[in-house]
C-alpha positions, 0 to 999 in steps of 0.5 A: 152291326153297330147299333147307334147310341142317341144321347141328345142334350138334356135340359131346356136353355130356356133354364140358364143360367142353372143356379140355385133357388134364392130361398128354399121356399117356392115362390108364388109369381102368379095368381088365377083369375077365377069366375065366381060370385063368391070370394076364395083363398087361392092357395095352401102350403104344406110338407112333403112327406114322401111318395107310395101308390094307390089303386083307384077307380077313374071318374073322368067320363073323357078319360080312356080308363074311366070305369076302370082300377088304374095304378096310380104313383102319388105324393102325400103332403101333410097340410096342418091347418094355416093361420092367417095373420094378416091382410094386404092390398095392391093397387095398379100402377103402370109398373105393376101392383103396389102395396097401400096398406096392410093389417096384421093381428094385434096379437099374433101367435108366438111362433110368428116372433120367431121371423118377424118383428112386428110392434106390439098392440098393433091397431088392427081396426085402424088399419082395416078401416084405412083399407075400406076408406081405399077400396076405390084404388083397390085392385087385388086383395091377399092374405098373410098366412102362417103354417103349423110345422110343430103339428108335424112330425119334423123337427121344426118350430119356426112357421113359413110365412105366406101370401096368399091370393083371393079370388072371385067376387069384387074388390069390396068383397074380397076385402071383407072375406079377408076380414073375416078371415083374420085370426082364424085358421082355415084347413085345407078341406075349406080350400080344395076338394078331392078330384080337383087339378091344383098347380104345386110350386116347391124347390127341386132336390139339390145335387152340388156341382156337377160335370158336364156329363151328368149335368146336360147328358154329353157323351164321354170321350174315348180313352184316348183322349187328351187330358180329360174323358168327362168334358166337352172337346172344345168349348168353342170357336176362335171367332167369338172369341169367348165361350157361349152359353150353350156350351154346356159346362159344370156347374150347379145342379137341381135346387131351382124352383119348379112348378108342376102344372095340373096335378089331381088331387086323389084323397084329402084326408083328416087322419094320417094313420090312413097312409103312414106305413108301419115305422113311418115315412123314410126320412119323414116320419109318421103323417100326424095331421091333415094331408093331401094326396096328389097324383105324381111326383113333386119337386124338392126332398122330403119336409120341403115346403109345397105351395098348392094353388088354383090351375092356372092353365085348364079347368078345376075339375074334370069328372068325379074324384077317383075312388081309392080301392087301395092304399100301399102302406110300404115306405117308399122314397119320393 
């Protein structure tokens, strides 16, 4: 008896066109609105090092596994502490947020010259109190961070410069969180705990230009066929005369950013030895600073660019964090 074969469609439409990401890092389109008294960075960066697993005991009272050692695949990301550069306000027009007014440090770290110019001796105080003489019209506040690719083990001396948004508190307070944060660098352990959900934006691996076949998952023709196997029969009708966009075509494939929603947050650690295998990560190296281990898997290839966040769907925690029993030091690709 002939079985049948069910090989629907993949992909959402919602997707198209499938084209690549404008820049190779993720961009942050939205911010959480969060409850809190006190003012907070909303966000952190880091470099996907590469994925292994874990046994930990779940500390999620909702959960069906709680109490139990449950097998868990995680991504590491080295997250060296970032420095923040500068601040900026919006304001609220009927198109949107619009800039008034930014501060940058008067001296910003060389590494920062490498991707903007920016004029020397910069009048910091000036500017920060132009922003305090507006707050008044100011209705978000973020900061300006760069990260530290050369504490890493990757080939890399120019930083990624960041926005990161403030959450909690009033306009006021936000503000003078900003202020004092100026020239410091914050690491990761200030910004998120161990059990928290975060939401992580990254640009997914890039495969080229691809069929259709590989690309929306079609079924091949028979050998029979005329001219091609690895195509659709027909691309459409003779009224409307022109190809729709559901009919699926080559093109390209992967490099489009991609959000992970609610991924928990299982380890923030200090020393990378903990969960460098022997050799090194494949295609990274060895974990050299601060990282962060994160449940799942995470969109783009290993040294991409990782932009963590508050959730902006569901709750920041749920239970106590997991407690690691084991970590596998074998060099896993991810």
């Amino acid at each position: 008896m002939h079985k049948k074969f069910h090989s629907p469609k993949r992909g959402s439409l919602a997707y198209l066109p499938r084209g690549r990401a404008r820049r190779i890092n993720g961009r942050m389109r939205n911010w959480p609105d969060i409850v809190s008294e006190k003012a907070t960075l909303l966000g952190f960066a880091g470099y996907k090092a590469g994925m292994t697993h874990v046994f930990a005991i779940e500390g999620d009272p909702k959960s069906p596994t709680y109490g139990r050692e449950i097998f868990n695949a995680v991504t590491l990301i080295e997250t060296p502490p970032i420095q923040i550069v500068g601040v900026r306000a919006y304001s609220r027009g009927d198109g949107g947020l619009k800039s008034i007014g930014e501060a940058w440090l008067r001296d910003p770290p060389r590494q920062l010259r490498r991707i903007l110019t920016l004029p020397e001796h910069f009048d910091t105080e000036g500017a920060l109190h132009k922003l305090s003489e507006a707050i008044e019209s100011v209705q978000d506040v973020r900061v300006l961070a760069v990260t530290e690719p050369q504490r890493t083990s990757m080939a890399k001396n120019s930083p990624d410069l960041l926005e990161i948004g403030i959450g909690g508190g009033s306009a006021s307070d936000r503000l003078e969180f900003a202020k004092n944060l100026l020239g410091k660098k914050v690491p990761i352990s200030s910004v998120f705990k161990e059990g928290q959900y975060v939401d992580a934006i990254s640009v997914s691996r890039g495969l080229g230009i691809q069929g259709p076949v590989k690309r929306w998952g079609i079924r091949r023709k028979t050998h029979k066929a005329h001219k091609h196997v690895r195509e659709v029969g027909a691309i459409g009708p003779w009224n409307p005369s022109r190809v729709m966009y559901t009919v699926p075509r080559a093109g390209q494939m992967g490099f489009s950013q991609r959000t992970e929603y609610n991924k928990r947050i299982l380890k923030i650690g200090e020393d990378g030895s903990e969960v460098t295998p022997k050799g090194g990560l494949t295609r990274y190296g060895l974990v050299k600073s601060s990282y962060v281990m994160l449940t799942g898997s995470i969109p783009g290839t290993e040294k991409r660019l990782v932009r963590l966040r508050f959730p902006i769907r569901g709750t920041t925690t749920r239970g106590e964090a997991p407690k690691i029993t084991q970590i596998s030091l074998r060099s896993v690709q991810g």
